[in-house]
Residue, then its C-alpha position, 0 to 999 in steps of 0.5 A: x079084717x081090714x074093711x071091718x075097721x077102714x073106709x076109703x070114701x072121699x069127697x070131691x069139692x070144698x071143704x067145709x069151714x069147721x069154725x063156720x057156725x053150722x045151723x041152717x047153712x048147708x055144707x058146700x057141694x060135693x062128689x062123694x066117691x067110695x074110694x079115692x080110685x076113679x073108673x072111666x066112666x067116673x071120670x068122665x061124669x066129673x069132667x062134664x061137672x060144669x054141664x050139671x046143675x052141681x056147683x062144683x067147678x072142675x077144671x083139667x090141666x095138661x101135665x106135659x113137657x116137650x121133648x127137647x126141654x133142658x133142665x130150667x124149661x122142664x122146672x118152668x113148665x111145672x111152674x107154670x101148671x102152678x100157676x095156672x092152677x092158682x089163678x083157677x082156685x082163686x076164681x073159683x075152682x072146687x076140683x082140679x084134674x091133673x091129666x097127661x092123656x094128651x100126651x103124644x111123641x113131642x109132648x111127654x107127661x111129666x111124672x104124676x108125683x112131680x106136678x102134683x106135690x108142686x101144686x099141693x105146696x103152693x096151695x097150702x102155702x096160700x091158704x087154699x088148700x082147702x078149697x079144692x080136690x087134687x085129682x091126678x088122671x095119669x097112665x104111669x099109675x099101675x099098683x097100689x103102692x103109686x096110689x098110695x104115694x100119691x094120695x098121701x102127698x096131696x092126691x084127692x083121688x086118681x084115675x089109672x086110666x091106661x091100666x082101666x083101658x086094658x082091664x076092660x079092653x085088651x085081648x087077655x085069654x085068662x079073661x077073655x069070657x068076662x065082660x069089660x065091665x067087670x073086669x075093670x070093677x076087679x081091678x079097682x077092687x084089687x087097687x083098693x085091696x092093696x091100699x087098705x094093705x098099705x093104711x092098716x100097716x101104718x094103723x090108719x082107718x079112715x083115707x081123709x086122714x091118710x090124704x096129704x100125711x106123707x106118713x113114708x119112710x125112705 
């Protein structure tokens, strides 16, 4: 029943002025996705954005922290993320990857929801919010529920990339005679399943205006 009444299609990319006038001026350049969660090979499309003829500017930044950080150098390295983010947005940038692929044993990723809610404040208390798409790239994400978290916090959209990589590619018996493909679009399916779940019980229908709405309880 939900599907009958929900959308999840997003748009990568600057949002449009409302109070612009809209005759003869084309809207600004987008991705449009079918849902707000990413495959593999999405995500790598819309890293190689810049390659294209496409005007929209995608930048990714590492979300990790070394090992032996206190408690202040673990808060700074959030800040400076920020930052950086901020300086990317100003000079242009229309989408913004939030990545903890480069992860390794001294540098560890630092939670998804952390970084991301940091940047979606400083960009709405600058005024830029809506210049650019939040996408988070992290391997924490492994159901519905850490979507729908991030989503509404701020998250344009998300790629759980570990989970994809072992739907397509670990040695499942129950699933073996299935081909990668497939059983990476099935997990996106069941993702998208569980996020329509969760926005029917808060009565939403439409994924835009779940974004950003931190419509939780505790």
């Amino acid at each position: 029943r939900e599907k009958m009444v929900t959308e999840l299609k997003v748009y990568l990319g600057r949002k449009p002025n409302i109070f612009e006038p809209k005759e003869m001026i084309p809207p600004p350049h987008a991705i449009e996705l079918e849902s707000p969660i990413i495959s593999l090979g999405q995500m790598e499309y819309i890293l190689k954005l810049n390659e294209t003829d496409i005007n929209v500017k995608v930048k990714s930044f590492d979300i990790l922290f070394k090992r032996n950080s206190n408690v202040s150098e673990f808060k700074e390295t959030i800040s400076e993320v920020v930052r950086q983010v901020v300086f990317e947005v100003k000079a242009g940038l229309n989408v913004i990857v939030l990545s903890d692929r480069n992860a390794d044993f001294e540098n560890l990723p630092i939670p998804s929801i952390l970084v991301m809610r940091a940047v979606q404040l400083e960009l709405n208390k600058l005024g830029i919010r809506l210049r650019v798409s939040l996408i988070v790239d992290s391997a924490e994400i492994r159901n519905s529920h850490q979507i729908a978290v991030l989503i509404s916090f701020g998250a344009s959209a998300v790629c759980p990339y570990l989970a994809l990589d072992i739907a397509r590619n670990e040695d499942i018996p129950d699933v073996s005679d299935i081909f990668p493909d497939v059983r990476e679009k099935r997990l996106i399916s069941a993702f998208n399943k569980g996020l329509l779940r969760i926005m029917a019980k808060r009565g939403i229908s439409v994924i835009r205006s779940y974004q950003g709405a931190e419509l939780f309880t505790i």
